[in-house]
BAFI-3210 file (N, C-alpha, C; in Angstrom, 3 decimals, decimal comma, padded with zeros to 6 digits):
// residues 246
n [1|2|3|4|5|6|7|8|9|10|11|12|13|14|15|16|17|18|19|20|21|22|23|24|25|26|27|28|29|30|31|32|33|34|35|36|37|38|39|40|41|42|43|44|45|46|47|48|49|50|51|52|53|54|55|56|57|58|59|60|61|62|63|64|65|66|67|68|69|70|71|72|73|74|75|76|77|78|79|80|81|82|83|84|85|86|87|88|89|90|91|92|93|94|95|96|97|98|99|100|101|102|103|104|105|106|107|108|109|110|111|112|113|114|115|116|117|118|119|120|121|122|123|124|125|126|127|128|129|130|131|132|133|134|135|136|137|138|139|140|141|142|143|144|145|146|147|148|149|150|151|152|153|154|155|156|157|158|159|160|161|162|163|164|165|166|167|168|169|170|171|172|173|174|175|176|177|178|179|180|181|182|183|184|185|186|187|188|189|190|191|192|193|194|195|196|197|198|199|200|201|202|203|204|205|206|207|208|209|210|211|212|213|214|215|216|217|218|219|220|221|222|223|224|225|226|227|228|229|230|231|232|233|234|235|236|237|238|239|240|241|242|243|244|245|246]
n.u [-009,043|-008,830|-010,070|-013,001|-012,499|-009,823|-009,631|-009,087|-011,204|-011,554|-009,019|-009,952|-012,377|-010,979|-009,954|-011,303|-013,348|-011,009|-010,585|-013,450|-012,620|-013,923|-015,741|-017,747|-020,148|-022,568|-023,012|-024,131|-022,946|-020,302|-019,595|-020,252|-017,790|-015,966|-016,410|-015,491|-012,764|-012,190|-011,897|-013,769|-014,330|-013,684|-016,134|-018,018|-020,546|-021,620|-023,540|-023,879|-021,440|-021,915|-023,472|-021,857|-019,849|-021,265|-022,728|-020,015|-019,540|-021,420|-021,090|-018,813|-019,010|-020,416|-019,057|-016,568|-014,088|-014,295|-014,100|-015,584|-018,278|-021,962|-023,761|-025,857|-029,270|-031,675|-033,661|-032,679|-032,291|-030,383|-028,787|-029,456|-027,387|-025,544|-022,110|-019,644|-015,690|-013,966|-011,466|-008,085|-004,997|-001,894|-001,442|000,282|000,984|002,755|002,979|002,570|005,257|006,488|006,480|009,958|010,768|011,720|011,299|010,372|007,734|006,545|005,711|004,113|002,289|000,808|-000,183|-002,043|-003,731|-004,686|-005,914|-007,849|-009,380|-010,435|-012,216|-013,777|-015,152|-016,548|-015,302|-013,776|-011,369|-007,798|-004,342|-001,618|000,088|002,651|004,836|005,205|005,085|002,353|000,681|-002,508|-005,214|-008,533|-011,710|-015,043|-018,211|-018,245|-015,831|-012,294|-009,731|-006,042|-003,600|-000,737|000,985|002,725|004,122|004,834|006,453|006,019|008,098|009,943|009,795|010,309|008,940|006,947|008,477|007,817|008,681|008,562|009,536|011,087|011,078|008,709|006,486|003,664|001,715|-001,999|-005,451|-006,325|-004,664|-003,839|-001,721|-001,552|-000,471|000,277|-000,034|001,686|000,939|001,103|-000,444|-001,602|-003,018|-002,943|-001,857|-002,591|-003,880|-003,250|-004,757|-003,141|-004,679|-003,923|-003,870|-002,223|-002,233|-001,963|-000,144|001,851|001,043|001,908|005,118|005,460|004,994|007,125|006,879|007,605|009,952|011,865|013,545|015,674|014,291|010,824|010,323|008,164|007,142|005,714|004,638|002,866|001,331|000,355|-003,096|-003,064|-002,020|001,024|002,103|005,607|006,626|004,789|001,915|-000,965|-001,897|-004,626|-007,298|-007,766|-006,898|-007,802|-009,755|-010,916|-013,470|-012,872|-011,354|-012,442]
n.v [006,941|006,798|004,135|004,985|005,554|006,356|008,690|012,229|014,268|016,944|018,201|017,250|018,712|020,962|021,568|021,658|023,773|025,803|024,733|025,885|028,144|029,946|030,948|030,845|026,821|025,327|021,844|020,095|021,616|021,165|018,579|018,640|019,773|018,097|015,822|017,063|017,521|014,880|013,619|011,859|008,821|005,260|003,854|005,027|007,520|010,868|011,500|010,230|010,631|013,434|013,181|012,146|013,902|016,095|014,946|014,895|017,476|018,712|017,665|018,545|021,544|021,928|021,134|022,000|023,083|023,724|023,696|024,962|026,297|026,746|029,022|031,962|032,464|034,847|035,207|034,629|032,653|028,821|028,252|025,638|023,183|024,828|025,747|027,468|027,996|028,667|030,970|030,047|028,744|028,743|026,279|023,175|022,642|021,349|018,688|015,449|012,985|010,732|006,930|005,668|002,979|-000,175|000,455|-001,665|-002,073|-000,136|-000,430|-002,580|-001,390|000,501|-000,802|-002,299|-000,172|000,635|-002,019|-001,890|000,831|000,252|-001,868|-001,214|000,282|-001,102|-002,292|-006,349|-007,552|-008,419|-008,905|-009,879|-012,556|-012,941|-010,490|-009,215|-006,449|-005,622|-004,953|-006,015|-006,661|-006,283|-006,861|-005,031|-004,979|-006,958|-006,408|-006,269|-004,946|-004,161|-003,429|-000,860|-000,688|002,111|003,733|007,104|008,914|011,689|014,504|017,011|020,059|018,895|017,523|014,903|011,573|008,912|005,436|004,188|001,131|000,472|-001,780|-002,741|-001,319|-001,354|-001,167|-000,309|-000,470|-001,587|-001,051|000,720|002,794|003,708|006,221|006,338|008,832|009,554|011,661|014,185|015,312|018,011|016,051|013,560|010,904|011,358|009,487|009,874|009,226|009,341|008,517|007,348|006,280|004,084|004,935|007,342|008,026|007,108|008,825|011,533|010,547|010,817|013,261|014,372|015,056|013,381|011,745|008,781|006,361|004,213|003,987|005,448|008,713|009,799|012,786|014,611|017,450|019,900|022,630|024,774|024,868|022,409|019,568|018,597|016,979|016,436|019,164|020,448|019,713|019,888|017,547|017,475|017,041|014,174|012,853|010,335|009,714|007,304|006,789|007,019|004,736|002,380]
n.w [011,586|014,971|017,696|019,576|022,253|022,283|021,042|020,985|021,714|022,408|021,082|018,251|017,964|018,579|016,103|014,183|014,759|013,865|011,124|010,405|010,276|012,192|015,166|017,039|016,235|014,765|015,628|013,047|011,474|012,999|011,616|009,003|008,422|009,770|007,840|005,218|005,742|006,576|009,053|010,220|011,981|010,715|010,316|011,235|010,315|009,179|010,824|013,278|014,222|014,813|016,931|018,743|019,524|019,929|022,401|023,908|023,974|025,034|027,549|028,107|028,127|030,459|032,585|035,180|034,283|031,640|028,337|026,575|025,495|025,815|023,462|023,807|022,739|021,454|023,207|025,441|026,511|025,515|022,321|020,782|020,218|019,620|019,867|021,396|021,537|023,949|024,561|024,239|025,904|024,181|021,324|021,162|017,989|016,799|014,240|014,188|014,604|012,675|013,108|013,371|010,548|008,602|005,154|004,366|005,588|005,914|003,354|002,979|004,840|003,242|001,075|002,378|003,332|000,922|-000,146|002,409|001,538|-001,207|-000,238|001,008|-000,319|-001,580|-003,862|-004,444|-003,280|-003,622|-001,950|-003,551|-003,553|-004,606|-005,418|-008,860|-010,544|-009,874|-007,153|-006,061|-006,855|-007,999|-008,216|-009,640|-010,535|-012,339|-013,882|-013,722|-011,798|-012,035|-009,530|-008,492|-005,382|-004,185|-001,404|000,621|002,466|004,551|004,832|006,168|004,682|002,155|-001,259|-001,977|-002,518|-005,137|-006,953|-009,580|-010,841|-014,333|-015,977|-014,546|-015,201|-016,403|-018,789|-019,518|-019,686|-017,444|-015,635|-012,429|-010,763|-007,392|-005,579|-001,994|000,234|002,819|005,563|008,149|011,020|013,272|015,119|014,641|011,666|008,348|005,491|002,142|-000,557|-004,380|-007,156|-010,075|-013,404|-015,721|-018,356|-017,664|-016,868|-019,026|-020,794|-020,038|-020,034|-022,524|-022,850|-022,164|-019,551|-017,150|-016,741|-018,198|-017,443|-015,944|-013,386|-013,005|-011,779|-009,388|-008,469|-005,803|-004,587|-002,537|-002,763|-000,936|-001,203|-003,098|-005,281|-006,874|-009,220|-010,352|-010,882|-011,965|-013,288|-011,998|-010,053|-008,009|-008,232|-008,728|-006,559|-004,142|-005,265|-006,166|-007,405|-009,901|-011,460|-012,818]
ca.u [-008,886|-008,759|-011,647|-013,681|-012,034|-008,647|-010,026|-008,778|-011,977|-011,015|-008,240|-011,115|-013,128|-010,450|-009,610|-012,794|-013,100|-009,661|-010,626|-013,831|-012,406|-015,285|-015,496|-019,003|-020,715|-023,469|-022,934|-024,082|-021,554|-018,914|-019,701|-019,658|-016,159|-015,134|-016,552|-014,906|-011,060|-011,715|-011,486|-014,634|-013,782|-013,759|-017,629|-018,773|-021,362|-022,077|-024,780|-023,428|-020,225|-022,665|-024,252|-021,021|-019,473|-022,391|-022,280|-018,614|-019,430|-022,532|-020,788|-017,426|-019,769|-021,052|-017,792|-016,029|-012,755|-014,903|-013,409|-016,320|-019,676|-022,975|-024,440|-027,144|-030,266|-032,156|-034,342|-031,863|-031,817|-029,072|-029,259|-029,795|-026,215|-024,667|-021,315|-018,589|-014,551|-013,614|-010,128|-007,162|-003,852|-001,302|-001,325|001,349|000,636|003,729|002,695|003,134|006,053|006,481|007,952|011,296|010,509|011,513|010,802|009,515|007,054|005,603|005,317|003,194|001,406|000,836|-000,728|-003,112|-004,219|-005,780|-006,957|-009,140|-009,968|-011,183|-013,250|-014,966|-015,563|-017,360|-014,524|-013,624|-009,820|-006,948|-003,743|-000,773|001,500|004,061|004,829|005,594|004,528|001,296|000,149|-003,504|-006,175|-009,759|-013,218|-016,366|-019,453|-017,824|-014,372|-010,897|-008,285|-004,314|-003,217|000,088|000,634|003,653|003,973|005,413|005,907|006,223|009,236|009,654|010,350|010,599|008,094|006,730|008,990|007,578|009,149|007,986|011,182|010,798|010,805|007,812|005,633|002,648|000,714|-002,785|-006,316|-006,654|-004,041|-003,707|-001,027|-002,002|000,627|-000,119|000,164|001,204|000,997|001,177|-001,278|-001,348|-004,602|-002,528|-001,637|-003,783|-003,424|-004,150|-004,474|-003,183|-005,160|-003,050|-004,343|-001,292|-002,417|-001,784|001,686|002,391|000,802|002,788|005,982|005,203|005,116|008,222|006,624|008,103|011,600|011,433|014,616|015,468|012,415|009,795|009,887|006,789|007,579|004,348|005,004|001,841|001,643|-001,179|-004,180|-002,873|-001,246|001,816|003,140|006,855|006,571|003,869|001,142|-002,007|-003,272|-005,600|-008,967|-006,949|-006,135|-008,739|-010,370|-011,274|-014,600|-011,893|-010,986|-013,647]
ca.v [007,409|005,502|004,008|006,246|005,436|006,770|010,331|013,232|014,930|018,345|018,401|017,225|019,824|022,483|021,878|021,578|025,359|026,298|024,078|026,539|029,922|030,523|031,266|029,309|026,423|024,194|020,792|019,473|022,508|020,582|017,062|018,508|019,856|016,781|015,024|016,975|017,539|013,077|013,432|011,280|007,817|004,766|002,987|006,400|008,427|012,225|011,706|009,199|011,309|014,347|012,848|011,785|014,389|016,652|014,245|015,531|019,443|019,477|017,227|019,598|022,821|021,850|020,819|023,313|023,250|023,899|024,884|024,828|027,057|027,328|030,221|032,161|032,870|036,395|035,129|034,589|031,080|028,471|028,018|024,115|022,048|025,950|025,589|028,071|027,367|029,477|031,296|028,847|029,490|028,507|024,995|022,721|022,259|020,484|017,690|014,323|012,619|009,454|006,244|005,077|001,300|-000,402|000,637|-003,090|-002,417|001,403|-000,184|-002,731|-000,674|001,203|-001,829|-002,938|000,586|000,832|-002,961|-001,109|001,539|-000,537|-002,780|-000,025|000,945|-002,590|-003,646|-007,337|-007,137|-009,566|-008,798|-010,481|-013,470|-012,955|-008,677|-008,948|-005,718|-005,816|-005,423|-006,073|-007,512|-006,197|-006,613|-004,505|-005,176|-008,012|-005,888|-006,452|-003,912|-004,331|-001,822|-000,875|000,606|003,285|005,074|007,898|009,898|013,103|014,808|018,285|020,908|018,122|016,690|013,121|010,693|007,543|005,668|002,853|000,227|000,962|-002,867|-003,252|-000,386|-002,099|-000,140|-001,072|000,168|-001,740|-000,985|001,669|003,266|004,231|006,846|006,771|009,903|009,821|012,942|014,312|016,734|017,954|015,105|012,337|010,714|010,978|008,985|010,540|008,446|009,866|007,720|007,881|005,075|003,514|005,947|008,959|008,279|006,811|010,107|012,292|010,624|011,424|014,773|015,031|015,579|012,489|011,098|007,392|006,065|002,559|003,973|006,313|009,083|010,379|013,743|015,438|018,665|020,577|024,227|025,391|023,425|021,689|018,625|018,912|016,088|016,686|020,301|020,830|018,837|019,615|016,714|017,126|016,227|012,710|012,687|010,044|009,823|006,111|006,494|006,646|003,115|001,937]
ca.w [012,949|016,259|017,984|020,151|023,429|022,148|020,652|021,407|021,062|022,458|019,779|017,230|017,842|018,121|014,686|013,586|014,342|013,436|009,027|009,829|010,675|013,050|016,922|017,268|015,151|014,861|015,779|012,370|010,950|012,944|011,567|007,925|008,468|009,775|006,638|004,168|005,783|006,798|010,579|010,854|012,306|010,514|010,886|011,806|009,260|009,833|011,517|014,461|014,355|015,473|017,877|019,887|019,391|021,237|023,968|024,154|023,770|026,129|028,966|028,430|028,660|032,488|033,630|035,844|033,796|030,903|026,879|025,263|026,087|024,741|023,066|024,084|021,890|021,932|024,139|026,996|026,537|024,887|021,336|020,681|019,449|018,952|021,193|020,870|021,659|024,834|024,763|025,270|025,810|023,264|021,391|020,472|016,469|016,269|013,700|014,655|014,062|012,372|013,871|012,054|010,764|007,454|003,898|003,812|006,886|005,154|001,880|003,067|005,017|002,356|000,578|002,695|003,253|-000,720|-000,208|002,945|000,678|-002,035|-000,059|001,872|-001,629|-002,767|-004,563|-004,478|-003,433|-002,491|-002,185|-004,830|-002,682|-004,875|-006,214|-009,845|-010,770|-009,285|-005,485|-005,493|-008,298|-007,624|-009,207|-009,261|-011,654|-013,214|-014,344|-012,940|-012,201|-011,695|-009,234|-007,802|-004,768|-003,928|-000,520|000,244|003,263|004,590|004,902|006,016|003,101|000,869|-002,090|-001,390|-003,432|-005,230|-008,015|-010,522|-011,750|-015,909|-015,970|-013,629|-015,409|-017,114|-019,529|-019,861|-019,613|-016,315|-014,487|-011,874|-009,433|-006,209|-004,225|-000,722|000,878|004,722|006,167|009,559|011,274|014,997|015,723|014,181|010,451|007,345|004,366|000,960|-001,858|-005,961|-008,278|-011,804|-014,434|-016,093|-019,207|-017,692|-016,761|-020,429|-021,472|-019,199|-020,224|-024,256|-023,088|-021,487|-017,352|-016,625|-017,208|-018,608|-017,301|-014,715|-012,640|-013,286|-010,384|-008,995|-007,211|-005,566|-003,618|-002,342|-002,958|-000,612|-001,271|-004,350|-005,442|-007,868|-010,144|-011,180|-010,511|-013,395|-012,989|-010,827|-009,783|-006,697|-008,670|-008,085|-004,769|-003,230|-006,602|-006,303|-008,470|-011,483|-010,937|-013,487]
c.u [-009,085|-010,182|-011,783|-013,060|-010,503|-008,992|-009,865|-009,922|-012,015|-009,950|-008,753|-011,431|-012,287|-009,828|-010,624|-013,189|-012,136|-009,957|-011,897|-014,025|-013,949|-015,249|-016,945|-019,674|-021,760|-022,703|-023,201|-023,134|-020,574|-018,550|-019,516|-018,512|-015,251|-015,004|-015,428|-013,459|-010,817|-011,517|-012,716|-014,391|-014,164|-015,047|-018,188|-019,363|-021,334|-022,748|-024,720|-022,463|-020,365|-022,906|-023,039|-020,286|-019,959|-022,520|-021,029|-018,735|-020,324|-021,982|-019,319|-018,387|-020,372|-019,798|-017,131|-014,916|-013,512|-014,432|-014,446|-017,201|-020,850|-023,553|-025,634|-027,894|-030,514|-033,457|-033,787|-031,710|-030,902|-029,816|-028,752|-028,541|-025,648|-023,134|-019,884|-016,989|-014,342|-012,198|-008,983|-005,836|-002,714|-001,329|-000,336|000,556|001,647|003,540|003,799|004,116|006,185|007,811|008,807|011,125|010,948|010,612|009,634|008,044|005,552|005,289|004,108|001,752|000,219|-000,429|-001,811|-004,078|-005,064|-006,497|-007,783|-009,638|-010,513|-012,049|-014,070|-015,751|-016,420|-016,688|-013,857|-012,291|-008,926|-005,377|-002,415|-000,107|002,758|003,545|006,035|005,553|003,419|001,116|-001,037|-004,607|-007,704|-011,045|-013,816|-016,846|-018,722|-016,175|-013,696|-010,239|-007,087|-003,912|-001,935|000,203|002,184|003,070|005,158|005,536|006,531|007,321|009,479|010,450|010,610|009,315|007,565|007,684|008,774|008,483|008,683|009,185|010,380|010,250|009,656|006,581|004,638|001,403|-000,640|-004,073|-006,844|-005,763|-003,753|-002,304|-001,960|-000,831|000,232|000,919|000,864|001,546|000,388|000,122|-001,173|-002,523|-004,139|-002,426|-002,782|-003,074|-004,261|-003,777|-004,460|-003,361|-004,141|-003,109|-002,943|-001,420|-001,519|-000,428|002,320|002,297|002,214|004,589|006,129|005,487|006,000|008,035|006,958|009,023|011,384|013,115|014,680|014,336|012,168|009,591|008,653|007,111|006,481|004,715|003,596|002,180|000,232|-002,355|-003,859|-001,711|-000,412|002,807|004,540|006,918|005,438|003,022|-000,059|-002,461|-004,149|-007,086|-008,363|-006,633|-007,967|-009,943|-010,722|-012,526|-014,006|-011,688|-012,576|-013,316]
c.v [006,249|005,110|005,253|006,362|006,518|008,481|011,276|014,501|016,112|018,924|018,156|018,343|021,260|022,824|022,017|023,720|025,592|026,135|025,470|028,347|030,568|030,477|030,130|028,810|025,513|022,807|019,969|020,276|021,881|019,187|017,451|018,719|019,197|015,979|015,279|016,842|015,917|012,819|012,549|009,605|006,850|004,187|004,101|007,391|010,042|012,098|011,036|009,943|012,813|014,567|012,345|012,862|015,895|015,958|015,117|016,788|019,887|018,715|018,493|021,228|022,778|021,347|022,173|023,599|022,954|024,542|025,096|025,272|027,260|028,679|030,371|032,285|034,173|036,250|035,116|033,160|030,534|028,032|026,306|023,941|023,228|025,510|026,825|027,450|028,641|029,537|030,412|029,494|028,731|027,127|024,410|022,366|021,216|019,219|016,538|013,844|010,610|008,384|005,673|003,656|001,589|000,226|-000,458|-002,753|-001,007|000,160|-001,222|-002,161|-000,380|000,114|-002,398|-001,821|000,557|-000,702|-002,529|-000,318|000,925|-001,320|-002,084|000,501|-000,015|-003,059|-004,880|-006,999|-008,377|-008,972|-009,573|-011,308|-013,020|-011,191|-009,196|-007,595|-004,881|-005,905|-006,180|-006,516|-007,250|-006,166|-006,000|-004,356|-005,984|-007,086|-005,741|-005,731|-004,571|-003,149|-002,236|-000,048|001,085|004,163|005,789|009,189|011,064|013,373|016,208|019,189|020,046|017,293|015,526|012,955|008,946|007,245|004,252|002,364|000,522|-000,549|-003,788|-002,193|-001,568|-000,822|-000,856|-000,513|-000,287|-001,898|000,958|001,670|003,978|004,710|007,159|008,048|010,354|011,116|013,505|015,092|016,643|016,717|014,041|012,217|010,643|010,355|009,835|010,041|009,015|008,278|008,271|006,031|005,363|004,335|007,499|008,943|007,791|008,250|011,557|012,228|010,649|012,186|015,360|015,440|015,087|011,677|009,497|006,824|004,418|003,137|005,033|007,057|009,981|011,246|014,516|016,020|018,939|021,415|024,601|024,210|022,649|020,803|018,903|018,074|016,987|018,569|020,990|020,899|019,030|018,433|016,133|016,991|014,624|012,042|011,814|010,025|008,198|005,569|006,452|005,454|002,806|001,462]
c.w [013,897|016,389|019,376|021,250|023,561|021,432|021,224|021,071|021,587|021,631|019,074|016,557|017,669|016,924|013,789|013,377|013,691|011,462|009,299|009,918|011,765|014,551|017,835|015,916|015,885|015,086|014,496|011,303|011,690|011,937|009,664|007,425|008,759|008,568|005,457|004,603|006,634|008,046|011,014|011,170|011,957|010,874|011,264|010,341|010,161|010,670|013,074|014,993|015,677|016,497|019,248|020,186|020,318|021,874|024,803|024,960|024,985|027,792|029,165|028,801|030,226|033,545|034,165|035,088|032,432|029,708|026,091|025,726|025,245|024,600|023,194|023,006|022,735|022,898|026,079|027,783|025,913|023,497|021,150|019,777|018,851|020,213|020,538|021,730|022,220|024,287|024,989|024,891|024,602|022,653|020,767|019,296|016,092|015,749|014,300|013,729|013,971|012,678|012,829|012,161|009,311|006,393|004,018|004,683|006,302|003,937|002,158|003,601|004,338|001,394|000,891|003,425|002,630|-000,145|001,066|002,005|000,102|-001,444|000,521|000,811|-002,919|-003,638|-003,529|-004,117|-002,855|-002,804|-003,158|-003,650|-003,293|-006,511|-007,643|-011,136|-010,393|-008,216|-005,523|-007,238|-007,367|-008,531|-008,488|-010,358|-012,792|-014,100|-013,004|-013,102|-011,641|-011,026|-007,893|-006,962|-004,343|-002,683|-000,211|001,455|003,760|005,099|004,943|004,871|002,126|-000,090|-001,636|-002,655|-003,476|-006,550|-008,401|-011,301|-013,360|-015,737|-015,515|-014,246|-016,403|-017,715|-019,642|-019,340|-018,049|-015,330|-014,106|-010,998|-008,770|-005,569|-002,883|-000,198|002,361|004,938|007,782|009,903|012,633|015,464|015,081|012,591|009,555|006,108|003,134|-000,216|-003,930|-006,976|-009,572|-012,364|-015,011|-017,362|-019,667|-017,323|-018,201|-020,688|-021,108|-019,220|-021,653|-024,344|-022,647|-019,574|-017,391|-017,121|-017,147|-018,451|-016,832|-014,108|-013,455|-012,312|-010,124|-007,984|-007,081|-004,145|-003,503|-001,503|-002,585|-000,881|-002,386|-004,280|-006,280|-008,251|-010,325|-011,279|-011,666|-013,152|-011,847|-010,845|-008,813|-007,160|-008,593|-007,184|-004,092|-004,369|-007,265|-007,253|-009,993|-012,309|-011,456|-014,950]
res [x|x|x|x|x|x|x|x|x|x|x|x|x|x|x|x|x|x|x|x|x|x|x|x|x|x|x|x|x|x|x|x|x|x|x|x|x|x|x|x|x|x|x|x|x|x|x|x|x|x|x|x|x|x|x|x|x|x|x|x|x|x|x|x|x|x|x|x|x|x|x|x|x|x|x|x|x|x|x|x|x|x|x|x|x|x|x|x|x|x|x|x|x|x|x|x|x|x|x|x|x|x|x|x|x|x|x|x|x|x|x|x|x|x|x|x|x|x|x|x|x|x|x|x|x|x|x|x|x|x|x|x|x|x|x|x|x|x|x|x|x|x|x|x|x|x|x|x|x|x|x|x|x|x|x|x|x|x|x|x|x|x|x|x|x|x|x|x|x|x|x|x|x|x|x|x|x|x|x|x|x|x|x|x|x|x|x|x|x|x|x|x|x|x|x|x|x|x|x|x|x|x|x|x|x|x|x|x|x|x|x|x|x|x|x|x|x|x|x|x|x|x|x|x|x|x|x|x|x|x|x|x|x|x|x|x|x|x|x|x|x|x|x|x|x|x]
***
C-alpha cells in the first residue's frame, strides 16, 4: 500500500467493515482484518496500523460531515476505540483498472516484487543481469534457492495466464516458481504470490494436470475463496506461502 499521506482511509475502513460483515467494531477488530485480507501498509505492524487508524475514526467522528460514530456503552457513555460506519449512500466498487504498459515493464515488475518479498522475509536476494531461466538467486541459513518469477494479471471473466518455455523449466530441489498475482480491488492493486517448487510442477505433469509441450501453461482461475491450478488443482495453501521456500 501507499504511504500514509496518500490513504484513502475512509475507503480502508469501509472495507474493513464490509471483509467483517459487521455494522460496529473494535479498533483492534479493524487492524486484525486488515492483517489478514493485507491492507496494512508496508513498515506498518498491527499495532501502529491501529493506532493511526483511530486517529482517523475519532477525528472523522467530531467532524460535522461525519461517517463514522461512536458507540454508546450502558452507561450512557462512549465505548473506548468501538466506532460504528454510519449509513452511506451508494459506493462505486468498480475495481481499479490497470494501466496498459509493456509485457517487458509487468514482468519486471513482477520481479522485483518477490525480490521485496523475499527480503522482507530475511532472505539474501539479488536479482539475475542476464534471465537464463532464472530471475533471482537467494540465500537463507546458509542454503540457496533458484526462483523464477511469472506474472500474471487480472482479466475480467478470465483465469490468470502464466507460462514456463519447456526449454527454460529447471527441475531441481532448489528451484522455485513464483506466479504473481495482480489483482484489482475497489482501494487499489494487490499482489498475490503462488509458491510451486519446481517438484510439484514435474509432479503435476506425470499426472497429466499439466500439458508438457513448448511452454508449460499455468492457468489459475479463483472459484470463491479458492485458488485453481489448470482447472483441478487447489492451490490456495500456496498462495503467499513463502515459508515453503526452504
Amino acid at each position: 500500500m501507499a504511504g500514509e499521506s496518500s490513504i484513502d482511509w475512509f475507503e480502508l475502513a469501509r472495507r474493513l467493515y464490509e471483509a467483517a460483515g459487521r455494522k460496529s467494531l473494535h479498533i483492534n477488530e479493524m487492524a486484525k482484518v486488515a492483517e489478514e485480507i493485507e491492507l496494512i501498509p508496508f513498515g506498518e505492524n498491527r499495532e501502529s496500523f491501529a493506532k493511526k487508524l483511530n486517529n482517523y475514526l475519532s477525528r472523522n467522528a467530531r467532524s460535522k460531515s461525519a461517517q463514522f460514530s461512536k458507540v454508546k456503552n450502558k452507561k450512557g457513555g462512549y465505548s473506548r476505540g468501538i466506532y460504528r460506519l454510519k449509513p452511506q449512500k451508494a459506493f462505486d466498487l468498480t475495481p481499479a483498472e490497470a494501466p496498459k504498459v509493456s509485457t517487458q515493464f509487468t514482468g519486471a515488475a513482477g520481479e522485483f516484487a518477490v525480490l521485496s518479498e523475499l527480503l522482507f522475509r530475511g532472505f539474501n536476494a539479488s536479482k539475475m543481469t542476464v534471465d537464463d531461466g532464472i530471475d533471482i538467486v537467494a540465500s537463507k541459513d546458509e542454503k540457496y534457492f533458484h526462483i523464477q518469477v511469472k506474472t500474471a494479471n487480472f482479466s475480467e471473466g478470465k483465469p490468470f495466464q502464466a507460462s514456463i518455455r519447456q526449454r527454460a523449466f529447471k527441475h531441481s530441489s532448489i528451484v522455485y516458481y513464483i506466479v504473481v498475482l495482480r489483482q484489482p480491488t475497489p482501494v487499489g492493486f494487490v499482489n498475490k504470490y503462488v509458491i510451486l517448487p519446481s517438484g510439484d510442477i514435474r509432479r503435476m505433469i506425470s499426472q497429466g494436470i499439466l500439458k508438457e509441450g513448448a511452454s508449460i501453461n499455468l492457468r489459475i482461475s479463483m472459484e470463491k475463496t479458492k485458488y485453481i491450478l489448470a482447472g483441478k488443482v487447489d492451490i490456495s495453501h500456496q498462495i503467499n506461502d513463502f515459508e515453503s521456500i526452504c
